[in-house]
N, C-alpha and C positions, 0 to 999 in steps of 0.2 A: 504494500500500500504506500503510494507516494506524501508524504507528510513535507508541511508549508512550514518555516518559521515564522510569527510573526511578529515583529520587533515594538520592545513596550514604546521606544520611542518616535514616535510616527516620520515625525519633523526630519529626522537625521537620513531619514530614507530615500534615494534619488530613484525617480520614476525611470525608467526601462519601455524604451517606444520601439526602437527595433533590435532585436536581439539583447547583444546588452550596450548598449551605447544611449547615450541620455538624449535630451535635447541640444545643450550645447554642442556636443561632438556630432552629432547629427548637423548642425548650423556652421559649423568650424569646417565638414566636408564638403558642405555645397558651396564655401567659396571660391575653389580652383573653376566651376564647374560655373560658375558666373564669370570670374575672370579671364577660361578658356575661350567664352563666347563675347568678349568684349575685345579681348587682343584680335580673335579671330577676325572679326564684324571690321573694327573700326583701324586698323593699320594697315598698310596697304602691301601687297596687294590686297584688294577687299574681297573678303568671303573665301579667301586662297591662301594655300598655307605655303609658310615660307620658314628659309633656315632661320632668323633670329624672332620668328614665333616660338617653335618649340625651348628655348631655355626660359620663355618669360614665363611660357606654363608651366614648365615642370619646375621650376624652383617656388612656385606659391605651391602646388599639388604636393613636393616633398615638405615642404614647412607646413601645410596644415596639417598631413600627416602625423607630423610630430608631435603640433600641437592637437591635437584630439589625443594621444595617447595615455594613458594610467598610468599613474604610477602612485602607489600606496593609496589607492583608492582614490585618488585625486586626478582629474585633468589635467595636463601639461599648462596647459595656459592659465588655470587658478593658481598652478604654482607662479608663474610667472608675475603673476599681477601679485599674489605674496614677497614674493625678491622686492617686486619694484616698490611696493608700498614701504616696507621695511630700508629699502637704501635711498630713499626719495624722501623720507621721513627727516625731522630736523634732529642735526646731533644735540644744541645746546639749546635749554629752555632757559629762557630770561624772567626773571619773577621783576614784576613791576603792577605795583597798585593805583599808579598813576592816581598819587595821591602827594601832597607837598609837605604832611605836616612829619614835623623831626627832622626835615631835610634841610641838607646846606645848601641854597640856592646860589647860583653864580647869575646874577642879576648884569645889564648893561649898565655902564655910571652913564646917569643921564651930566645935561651941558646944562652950566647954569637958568641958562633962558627955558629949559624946559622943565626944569625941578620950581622953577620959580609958576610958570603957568601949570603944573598941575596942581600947587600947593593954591595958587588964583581960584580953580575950579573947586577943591575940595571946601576950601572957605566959604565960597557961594553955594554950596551942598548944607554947613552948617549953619548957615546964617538961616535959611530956609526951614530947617527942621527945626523949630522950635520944641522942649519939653513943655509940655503943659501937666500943672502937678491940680490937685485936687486936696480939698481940706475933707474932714469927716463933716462939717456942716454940711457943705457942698451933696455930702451923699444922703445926708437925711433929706433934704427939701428933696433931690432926687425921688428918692424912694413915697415922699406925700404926694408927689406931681403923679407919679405911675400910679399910686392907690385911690388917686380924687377920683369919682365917677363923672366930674363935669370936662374932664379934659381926656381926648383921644391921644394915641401915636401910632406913626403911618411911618414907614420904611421906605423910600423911593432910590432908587440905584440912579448914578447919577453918573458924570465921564468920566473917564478914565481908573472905571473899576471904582468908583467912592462910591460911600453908600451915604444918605441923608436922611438923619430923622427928624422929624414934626413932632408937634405936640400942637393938637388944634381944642381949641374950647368947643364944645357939643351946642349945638341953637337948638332950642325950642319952638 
């Protein structure tokens, strides 16, 4: 009685379409067999075989050969794209957090006329933001103004990203 193994792992299992060759080695074979009929076709003479036709097909026809071959259960050419990934791969990783802070930075020495206008610009930054401080009275009238029933507040967004708030008195 002929008995099947059947492997617990599905995944690992490569489908078998003619005899035992897979799909790629199948696809790896029919390239000579495109490039026979393109050398053929389109160099001249056309349609006519000639002496430097025959080495342009038989060096694709022995190189797919080869590569379609096994070896250790593998395709020649998955080994090949393995070689290449591993020596095409970078030798040296550079660690960088492309981050500034703890770092000794090598800055350009600005010229005096240009440390004097940025120090022009930053000044005009401060004079502009003013701090506004608040006392605790400040916050109790606050807090009577939100709790009076005769007076509303209304939120209205305003340019550039500001927000505005009201306080309007209710009409009867």
């Amino acid at each position: 009685m002929r008995t099947t193994v059947i492997p617990a792992q599905i995944t690992t299992v490569e489908d078998k379409i003619a005899g035992n060759l897979n799909l790629t080695q199948i696809m790896i074979l029919m390239v000579p067999v495109f490039w026979s009929t393109i050398v053929y076709s389109i160099l001249s003479p056309k349609m006519g075989l000639s002496w430097y036709k025959l080495p342009l097909i038989l060096i694709v026809l022995f190189s797919c050969l080869i590569l379609s071959l096994r070896i250790k259960g593998k395709v020649v050419l998955n080994w090949l794209f393995i070689l290449l990934t591993y020596y095409l791969r970078p030798k040296y990783y550079l660690f960088n957090k492309n981050d500034s802070y703890l770092r000794t930075l090598d800055l350009p020495v600005f010229a005096k006329r240009e440390l004097r206008l940025f120090k022009a610009k930053t000044n005009r930054r401060e004079a502009k933001q003013t701090k506004i401080t608040f006392s605790f009275s400040d916050f109790v009238k606050f807090e009577n103004l939100l709790g009076n029933p005769k007076y509303t507040i209304s939120f209205k967004s305003g340019r550039r990203a500001g927000l505005n708030v009201a306080f309007e008195k209710i009409r009867k």
